[in-house]
C-alpha positions as CSV (number, residue, x, y, z in Angstrom):
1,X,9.1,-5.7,-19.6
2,X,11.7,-4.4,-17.7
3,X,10.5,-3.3,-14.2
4,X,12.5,-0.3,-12.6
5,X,11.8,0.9,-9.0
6,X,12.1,4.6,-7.5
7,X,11.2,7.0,-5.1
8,X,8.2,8.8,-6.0
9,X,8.5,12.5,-6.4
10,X,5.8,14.9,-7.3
11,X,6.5,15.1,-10.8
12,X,5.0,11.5,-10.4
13,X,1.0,12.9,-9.1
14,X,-0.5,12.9,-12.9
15,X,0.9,9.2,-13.3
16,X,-0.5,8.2,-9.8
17,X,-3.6,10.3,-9.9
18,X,-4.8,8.6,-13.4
19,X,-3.8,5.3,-12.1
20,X,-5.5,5.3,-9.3
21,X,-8.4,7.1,-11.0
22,X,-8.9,4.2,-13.3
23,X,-8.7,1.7,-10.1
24,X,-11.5,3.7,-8.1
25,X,-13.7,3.4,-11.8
26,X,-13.3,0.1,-12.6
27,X,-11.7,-2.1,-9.6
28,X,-12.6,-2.9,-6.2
29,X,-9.2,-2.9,-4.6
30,X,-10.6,0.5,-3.2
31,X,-13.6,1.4,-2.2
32,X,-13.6,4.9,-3.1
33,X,-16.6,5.8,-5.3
34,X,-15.1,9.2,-6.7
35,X,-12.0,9.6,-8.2
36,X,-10.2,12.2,-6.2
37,X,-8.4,15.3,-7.8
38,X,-4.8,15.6,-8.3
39,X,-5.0,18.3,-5.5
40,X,-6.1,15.7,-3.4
41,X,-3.7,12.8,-4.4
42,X,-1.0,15.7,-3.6
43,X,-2.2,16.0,-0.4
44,X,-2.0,12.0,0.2
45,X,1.4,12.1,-1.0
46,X,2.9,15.0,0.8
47,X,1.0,13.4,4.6
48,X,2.3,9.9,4.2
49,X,6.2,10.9,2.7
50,X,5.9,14.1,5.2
51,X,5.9,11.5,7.6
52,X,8.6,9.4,6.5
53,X,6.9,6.7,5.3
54,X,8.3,4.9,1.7
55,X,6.3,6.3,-1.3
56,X,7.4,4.2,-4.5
57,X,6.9,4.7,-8.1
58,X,7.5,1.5,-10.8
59,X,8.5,2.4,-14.1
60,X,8.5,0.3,-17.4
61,X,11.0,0.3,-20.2
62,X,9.9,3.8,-21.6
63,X,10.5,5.4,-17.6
64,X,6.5,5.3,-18.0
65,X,4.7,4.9,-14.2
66,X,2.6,1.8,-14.5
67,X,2.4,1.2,-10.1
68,X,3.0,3.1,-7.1
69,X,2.7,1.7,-3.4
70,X,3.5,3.1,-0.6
71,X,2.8,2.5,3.3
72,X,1.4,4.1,6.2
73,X,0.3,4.1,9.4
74,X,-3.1,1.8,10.1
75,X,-4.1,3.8,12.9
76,X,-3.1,6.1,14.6
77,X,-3.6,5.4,18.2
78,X,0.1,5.3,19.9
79,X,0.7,1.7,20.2
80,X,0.0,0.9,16.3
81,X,2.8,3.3,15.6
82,X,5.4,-0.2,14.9
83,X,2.5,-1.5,12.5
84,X,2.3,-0.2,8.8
85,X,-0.1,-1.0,6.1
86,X,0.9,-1.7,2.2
87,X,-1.1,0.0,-0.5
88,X,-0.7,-0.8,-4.1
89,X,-1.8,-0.2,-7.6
90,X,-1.3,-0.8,-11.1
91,X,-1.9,0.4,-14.2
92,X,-3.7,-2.4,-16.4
93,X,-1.2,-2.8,-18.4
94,X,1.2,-3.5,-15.5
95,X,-1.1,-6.0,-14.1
96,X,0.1,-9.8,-14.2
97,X,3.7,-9.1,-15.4
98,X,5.5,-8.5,-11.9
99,X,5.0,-5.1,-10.9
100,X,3.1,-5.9,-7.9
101,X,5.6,-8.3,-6.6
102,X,8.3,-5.7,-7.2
103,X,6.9,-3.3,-5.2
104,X,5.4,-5.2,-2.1
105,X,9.3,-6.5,-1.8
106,X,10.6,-3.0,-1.7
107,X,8.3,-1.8,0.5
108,X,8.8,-4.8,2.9
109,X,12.5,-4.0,2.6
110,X,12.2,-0.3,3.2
111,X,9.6,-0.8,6.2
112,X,11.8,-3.1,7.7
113,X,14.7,-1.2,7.4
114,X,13.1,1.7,9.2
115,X,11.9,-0.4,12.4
116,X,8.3,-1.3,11.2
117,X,7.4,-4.6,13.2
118,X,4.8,-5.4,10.9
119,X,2.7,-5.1,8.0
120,X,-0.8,-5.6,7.1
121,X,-2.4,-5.9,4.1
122,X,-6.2,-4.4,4.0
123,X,-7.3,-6.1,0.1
124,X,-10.7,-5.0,-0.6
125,X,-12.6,-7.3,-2.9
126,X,-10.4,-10.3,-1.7
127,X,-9.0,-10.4,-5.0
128,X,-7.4,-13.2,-5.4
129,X,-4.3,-11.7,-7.4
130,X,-3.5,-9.2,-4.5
131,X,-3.8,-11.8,-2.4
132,X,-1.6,-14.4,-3.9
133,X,1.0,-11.4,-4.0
134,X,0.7,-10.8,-0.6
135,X,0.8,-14.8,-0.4
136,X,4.1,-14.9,-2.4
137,X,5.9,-13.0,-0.1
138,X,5.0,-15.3,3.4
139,X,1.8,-13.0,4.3
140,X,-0.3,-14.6,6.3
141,X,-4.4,-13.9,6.2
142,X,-5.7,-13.2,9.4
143,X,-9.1,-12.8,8.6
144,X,-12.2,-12.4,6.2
145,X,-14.7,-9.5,6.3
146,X,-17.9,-10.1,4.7
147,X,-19.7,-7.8,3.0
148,X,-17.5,-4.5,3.9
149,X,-17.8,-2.5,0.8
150,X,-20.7,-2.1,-1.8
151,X,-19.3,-1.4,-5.5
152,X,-20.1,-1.7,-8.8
153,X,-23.6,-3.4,-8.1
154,X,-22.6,-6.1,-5.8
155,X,-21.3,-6.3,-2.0
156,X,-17.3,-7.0,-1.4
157,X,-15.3,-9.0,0.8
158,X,-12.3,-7.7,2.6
159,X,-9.2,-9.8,3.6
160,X,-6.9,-9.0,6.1
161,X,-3.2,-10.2,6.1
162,X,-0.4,-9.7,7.9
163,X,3.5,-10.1,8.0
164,X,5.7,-9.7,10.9
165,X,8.9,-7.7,9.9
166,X,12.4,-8.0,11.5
167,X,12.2,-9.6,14.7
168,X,8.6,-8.9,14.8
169,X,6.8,-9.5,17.8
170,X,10.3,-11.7,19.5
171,X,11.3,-8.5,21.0
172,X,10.5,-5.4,22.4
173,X,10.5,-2.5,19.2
174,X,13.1,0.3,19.7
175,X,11.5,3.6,20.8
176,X,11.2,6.6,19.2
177,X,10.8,5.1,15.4
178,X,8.1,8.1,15.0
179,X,7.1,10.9,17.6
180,X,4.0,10.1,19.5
181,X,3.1,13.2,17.6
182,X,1.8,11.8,14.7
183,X,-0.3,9.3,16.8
184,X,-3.8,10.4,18.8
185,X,-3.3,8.8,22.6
């Protein structure tokens, strides 16, 4: 399978909406209970690109979405405003074949190429294959969270993991990446 990497436009929400639908019914990489509406997916989609944060779509041989990911801010007190965090998911056919990898890399690229300092990784239900991902790509985990999510019958794990981007933390970030707008004091 050839794996082709895009911005994601709206024209993408059914695509990302069922994917993610079939994520929050059968996975634990989120713990969302309820499948939200397309409405609502919209909504996600127009806050994290209205803020200029990467939103991308993958696509397979037939221009079919089979992943998105995208980042955003992982809080939104002032001083967090150089850290972002990665999001991803797949469709299950996607799963396994590289589509992961393909988009943490471009999201990494982007994030770094617009000032980001760092990235962490939130993976609920430590799943091993997000975290060997996150692995592949020189994440480090910073932590384990035991028993942060109950799903499907059973209590879930949470690992944390980070990865420093640019210069990271060896210098002082340049000002002004976002306005302190978006950000509560």
């Amino acid at each position: 399978m050839t794996i082709t990497l895009r911005d994601a436009v709206a024209a993408d929400l059914p695509a990302i909406t069922e994917i993610y639908r079939e994520s929050v019914l059968n996975g634990v990489a989120t713990y969302e209970i309820v499948p939200p509406s397309e409405a609502e997916m919209a909504l996600r989609f127009s806050t994290i690109t209205g803020s200029g944060y990467p939103y991308i779509v993958a696509m397979d041989d037939t221009a079919a979405v089979i992943g998105y990911a995208y980042a955003s801010a992982f809080r939104t007190r002032a001083a967090y405003r150089f850290l972002v965090e990665d999001s991803i998911y797949l469709a299950p056919e996607a799963r396994g074949k590289g589509a992961g990898k393909a988009l943490l890399t471009e999201l990494v690229k982007r994030c770094t190429a617009l000032g980001f300092r760092q990235m962490v990784a939130v993976i609920g239900g430590a799943q091993s294959s997000s975290i060997a991902v996150h692995s592949a790509l020189g994440f480090e985990q910073q932590g384990l969270m035991k028993a942060t999510g109950f799903k499907h019958g059973r209590w879930l794990d949470t690992v944390i993991m980070q990865l420093p981007l640019g210069e990271g933390m060896a210098t002082a970030p340049t000002e002004g990446l976002y306005p302190d707008t978006l950000y509560r004091s």
